[in-house]
N, CA, C and O of each residue as an XYZ file, in Angstrom:
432
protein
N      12.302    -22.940     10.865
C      11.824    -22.075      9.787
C      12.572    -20.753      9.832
O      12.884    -20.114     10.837
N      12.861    -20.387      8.234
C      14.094    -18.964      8.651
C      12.673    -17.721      9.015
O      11.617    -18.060      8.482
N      12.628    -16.777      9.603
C      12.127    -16.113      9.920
C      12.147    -15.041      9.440
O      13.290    -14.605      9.580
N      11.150    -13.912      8.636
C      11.429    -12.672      7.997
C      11.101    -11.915      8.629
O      10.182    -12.065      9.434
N      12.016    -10.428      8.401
C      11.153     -9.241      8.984
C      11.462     -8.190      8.120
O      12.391     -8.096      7.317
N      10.368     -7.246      8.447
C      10.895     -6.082      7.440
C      10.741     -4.421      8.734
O       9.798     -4.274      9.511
N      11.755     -3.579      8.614
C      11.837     -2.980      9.892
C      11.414     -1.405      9.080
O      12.064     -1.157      8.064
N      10.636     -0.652      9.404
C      10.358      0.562      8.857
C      11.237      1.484      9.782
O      10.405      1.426     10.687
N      11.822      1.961     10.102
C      12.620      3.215     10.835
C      13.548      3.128     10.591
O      14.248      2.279     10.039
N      13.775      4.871     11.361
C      14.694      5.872     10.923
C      14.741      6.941     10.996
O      13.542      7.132     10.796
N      14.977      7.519     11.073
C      15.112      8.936     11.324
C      15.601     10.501     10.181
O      15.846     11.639     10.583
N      15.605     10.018      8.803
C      15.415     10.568      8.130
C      14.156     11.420      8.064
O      13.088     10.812      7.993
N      14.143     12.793      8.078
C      13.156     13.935      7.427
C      13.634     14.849      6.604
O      14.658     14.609      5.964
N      13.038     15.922      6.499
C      13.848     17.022      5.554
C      14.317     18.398      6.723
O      14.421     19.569      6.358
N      14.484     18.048      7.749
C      15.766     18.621      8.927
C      14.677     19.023      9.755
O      15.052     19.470     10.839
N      13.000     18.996      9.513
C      11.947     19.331     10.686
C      11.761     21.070     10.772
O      11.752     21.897     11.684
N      11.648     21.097      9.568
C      11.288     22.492      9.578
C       9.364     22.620     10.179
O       8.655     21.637      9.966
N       8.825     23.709     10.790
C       7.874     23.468     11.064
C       6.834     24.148      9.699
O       7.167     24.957      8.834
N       5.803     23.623      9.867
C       4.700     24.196      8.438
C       4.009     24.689      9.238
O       4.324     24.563     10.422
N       2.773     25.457      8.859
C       1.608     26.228      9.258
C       0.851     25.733      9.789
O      -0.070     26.481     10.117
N       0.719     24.360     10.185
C       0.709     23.806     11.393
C       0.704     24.064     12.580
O      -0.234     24.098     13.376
N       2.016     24.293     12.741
C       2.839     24.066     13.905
C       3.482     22.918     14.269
O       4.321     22.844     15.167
N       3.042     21.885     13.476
C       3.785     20.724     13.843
C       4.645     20.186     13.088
O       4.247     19.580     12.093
N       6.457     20.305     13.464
C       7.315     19.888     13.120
C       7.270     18.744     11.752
O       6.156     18.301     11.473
N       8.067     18.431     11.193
C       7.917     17.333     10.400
C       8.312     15.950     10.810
O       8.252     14.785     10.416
N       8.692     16.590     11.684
C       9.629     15.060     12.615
C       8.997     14.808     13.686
O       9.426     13.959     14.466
N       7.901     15.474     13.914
C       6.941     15.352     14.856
C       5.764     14.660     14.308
O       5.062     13.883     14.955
N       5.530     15.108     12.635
C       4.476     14.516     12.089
C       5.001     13.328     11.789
O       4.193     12.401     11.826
N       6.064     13.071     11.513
C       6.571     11.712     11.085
C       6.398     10.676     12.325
O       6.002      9.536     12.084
N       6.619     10.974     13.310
C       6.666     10.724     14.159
C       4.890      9.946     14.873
O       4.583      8.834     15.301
N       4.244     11.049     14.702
C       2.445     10.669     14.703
C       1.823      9.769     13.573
O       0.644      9.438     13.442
N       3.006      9.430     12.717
C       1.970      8.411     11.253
C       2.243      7.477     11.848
O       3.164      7.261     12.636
N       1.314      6.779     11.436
C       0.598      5.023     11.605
C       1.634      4.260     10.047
O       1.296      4.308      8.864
N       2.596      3.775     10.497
C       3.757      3.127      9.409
C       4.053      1.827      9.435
O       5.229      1.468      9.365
N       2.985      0.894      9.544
C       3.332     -0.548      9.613
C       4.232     -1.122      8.501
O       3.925     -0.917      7.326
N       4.972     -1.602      8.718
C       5.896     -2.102      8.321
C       5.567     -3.082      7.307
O       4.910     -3.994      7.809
N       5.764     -3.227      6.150
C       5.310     -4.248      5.285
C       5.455     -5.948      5.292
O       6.649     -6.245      5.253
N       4.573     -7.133      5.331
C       5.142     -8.161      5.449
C       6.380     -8.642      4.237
O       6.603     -8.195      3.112
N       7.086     -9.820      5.084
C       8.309     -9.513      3.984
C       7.550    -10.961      3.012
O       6.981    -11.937      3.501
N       7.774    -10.684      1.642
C       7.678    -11.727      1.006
C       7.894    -12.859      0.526
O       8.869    -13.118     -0.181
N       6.724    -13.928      0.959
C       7.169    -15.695      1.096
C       8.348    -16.031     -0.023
O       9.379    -16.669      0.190
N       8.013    -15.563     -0.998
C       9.183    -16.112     -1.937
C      10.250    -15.375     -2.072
O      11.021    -15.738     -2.960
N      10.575    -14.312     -1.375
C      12.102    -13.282     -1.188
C      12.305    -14.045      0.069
O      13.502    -14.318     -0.019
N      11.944    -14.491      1.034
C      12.250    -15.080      2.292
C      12.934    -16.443      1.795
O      14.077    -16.668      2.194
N      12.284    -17.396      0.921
C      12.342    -18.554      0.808
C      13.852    -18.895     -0.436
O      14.396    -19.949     -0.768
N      14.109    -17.406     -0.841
C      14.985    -17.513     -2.219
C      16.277    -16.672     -1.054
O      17.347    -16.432     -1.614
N      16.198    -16.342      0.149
C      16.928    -15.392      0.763
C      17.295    -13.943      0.249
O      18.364    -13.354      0.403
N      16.157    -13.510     -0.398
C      16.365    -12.033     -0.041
C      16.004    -11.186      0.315
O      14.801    -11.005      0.500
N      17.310     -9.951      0.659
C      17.117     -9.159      1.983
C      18.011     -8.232      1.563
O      18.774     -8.575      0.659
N      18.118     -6.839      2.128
C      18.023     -5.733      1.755
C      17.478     -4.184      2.411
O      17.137     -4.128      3.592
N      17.449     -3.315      1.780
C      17.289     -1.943      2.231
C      16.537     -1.209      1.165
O      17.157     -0.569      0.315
N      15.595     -1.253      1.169
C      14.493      0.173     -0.010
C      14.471      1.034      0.282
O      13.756      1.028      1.283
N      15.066      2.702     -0.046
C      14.779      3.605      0.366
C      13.624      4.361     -0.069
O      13.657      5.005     -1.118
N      12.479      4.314      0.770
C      11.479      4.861     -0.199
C      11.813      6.554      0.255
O      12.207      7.005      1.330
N      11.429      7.344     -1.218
C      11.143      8.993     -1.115
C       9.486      8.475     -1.062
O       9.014      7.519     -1.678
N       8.805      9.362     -0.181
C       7.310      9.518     -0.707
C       7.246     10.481     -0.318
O       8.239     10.914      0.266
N       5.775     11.514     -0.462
C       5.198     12.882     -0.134
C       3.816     12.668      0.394
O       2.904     12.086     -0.193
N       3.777     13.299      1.760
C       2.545     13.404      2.309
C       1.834     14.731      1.927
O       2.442     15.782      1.726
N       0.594     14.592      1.853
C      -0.218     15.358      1.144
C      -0.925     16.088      2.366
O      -0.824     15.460      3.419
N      -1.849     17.685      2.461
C      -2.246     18.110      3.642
C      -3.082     16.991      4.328
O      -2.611     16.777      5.445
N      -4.074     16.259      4.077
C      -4.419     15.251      4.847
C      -4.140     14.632      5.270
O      -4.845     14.136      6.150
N      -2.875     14.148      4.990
C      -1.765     12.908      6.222
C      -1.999     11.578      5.163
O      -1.812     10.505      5.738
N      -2.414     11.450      3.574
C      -2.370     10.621      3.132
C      -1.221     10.786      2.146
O      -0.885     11.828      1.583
N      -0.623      9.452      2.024
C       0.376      9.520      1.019
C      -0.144      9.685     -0.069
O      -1.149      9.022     -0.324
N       0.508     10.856     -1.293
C       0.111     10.804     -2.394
C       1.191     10.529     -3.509
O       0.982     10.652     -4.716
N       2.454     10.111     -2.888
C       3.057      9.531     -4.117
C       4.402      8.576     -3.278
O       4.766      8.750     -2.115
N       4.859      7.749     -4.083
C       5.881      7.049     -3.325
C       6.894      6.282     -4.760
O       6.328      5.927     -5.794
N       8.067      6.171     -4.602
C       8.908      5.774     -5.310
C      10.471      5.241     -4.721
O      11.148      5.801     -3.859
N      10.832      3.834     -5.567
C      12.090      3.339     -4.663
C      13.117      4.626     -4.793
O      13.488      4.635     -5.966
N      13.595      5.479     -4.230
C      14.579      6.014     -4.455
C      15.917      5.332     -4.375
O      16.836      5.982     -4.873
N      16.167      4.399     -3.961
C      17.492      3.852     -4.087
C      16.419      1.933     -3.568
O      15.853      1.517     -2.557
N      16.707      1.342     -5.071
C      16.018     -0.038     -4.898
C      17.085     -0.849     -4.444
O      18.253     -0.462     -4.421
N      16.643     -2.147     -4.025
C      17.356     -3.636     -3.927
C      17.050     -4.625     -5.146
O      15.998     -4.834     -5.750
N      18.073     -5.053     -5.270
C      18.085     -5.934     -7.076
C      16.629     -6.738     -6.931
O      15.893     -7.069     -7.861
N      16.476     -6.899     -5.887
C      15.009     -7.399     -5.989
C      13.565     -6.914     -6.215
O      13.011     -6.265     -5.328
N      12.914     -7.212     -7.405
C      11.697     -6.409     -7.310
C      10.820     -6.480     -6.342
O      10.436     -5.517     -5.678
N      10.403     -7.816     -6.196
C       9.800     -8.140     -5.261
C       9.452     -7.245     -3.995
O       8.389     -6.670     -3.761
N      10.651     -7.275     -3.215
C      10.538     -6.493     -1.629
C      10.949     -5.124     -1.897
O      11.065     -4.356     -0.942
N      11.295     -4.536     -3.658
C      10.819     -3.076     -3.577
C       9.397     -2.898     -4.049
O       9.153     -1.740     -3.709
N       8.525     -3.285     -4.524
C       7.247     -3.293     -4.784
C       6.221     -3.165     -3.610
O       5.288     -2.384     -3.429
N       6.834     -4.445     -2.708
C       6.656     -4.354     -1.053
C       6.601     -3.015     -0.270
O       5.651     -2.438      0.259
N       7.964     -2.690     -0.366
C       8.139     -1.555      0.407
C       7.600     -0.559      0.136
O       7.435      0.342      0.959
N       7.035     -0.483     -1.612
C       6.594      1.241     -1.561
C       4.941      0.668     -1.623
O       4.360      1.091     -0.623
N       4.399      0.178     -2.138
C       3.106     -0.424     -1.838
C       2.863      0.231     -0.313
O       2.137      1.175     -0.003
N       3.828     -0.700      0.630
C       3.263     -0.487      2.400
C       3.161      0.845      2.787
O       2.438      1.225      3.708
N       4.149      1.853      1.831
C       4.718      3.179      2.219
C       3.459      3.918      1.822
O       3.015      4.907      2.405
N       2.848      3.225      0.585
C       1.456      4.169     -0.036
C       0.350      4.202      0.865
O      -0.392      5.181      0.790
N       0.043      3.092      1.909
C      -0.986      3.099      2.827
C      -0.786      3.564      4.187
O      -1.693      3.191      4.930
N      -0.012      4.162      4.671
C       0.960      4.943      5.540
C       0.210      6.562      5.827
O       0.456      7.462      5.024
N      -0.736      6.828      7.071
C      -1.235      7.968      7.532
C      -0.566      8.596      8.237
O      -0.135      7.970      9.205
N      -0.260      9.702      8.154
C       0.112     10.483      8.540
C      -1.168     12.092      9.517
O      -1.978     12.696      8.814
N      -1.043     12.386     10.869
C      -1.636     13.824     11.100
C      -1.381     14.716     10.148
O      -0.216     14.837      9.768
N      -2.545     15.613      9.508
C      -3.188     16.152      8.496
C      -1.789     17.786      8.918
O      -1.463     18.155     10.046
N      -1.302     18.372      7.583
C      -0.616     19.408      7.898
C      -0.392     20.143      6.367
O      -1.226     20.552      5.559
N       1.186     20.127      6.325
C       1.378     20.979      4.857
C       2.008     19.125      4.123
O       2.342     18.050      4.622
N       1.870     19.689      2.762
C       2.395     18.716      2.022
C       4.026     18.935      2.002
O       4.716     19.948      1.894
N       4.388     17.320      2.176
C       5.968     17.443      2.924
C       6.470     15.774      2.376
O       5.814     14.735      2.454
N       7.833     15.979      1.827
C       8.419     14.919      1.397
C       9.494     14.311      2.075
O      10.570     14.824      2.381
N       8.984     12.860      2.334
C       9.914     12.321      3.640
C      11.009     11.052      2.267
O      10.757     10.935      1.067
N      12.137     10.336      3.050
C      12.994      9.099      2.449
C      13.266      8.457      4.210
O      13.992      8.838      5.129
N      12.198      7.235      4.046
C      12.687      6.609      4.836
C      12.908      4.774      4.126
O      12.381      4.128      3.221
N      13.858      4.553      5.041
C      14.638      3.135      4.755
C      13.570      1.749      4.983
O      13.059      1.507      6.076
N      13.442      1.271      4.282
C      12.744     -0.228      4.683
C      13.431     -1.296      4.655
O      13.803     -1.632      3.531
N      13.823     -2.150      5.775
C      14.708     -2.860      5.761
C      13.580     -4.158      5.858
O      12.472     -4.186      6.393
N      14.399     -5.306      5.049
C      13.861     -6.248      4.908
C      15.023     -7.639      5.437
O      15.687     -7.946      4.447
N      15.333     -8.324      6.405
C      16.581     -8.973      6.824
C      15.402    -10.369      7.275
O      14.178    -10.256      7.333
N      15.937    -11.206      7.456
C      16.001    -12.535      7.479
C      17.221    -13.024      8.915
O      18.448    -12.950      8.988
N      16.077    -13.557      9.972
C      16.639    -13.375     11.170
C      16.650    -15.206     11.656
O      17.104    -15.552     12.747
């Protein structure tokens, strides 16, 4: 059976400036709960695979309040995936701060 995965990391922030906090952004990025989205039976089964860059913005509570493919894969499918997973994504509570991280979706 071909096997899917979809890999959330990276190291993209907006350079970790700190907020009124005190805690870095790359520190808060760092403290969110970012499970990785499952990859989808029928993008797995049709072979596709790819890179979503999602932009989203965390809001002072550490909940995402907006998310969008910033740079999609011809596939809707596993970009729908990726920003969907990106919308349920907690983050420690701080200033509102806009992250682009990569969702890779490969077939192993």
């Amino acid at each position: 059976s071909t096997q899917g995965k979809a890999d959330a990391k990276g190291k993209t922030g907006n350079g970790g400036r700190n907020g009124g906090s005190g805690m870095s952004d790359a520190k808060r990025l760092a403290g969110g709960r970012m499970p990785a989205p499952s990859y989808p039976a029928e993008a797995r089964a049709k072979g596709q695979t790819g890179t979503v860059l999602v932009e989203f913005v965390v809001g002072e509570n550490g909940s995402v309040i907006s998310a969008y493919a910033k740079k999609a894969t011809p596939w809707p499918l596993l970009n729908e995936r990726a920003v969907s997973a990106v919308r349920r994504w907690k983050f420690p509570p701080g200033n509102t701060v806009k992250y682009v991280r990569p969702i890779v979706f490969k077939l192993n």
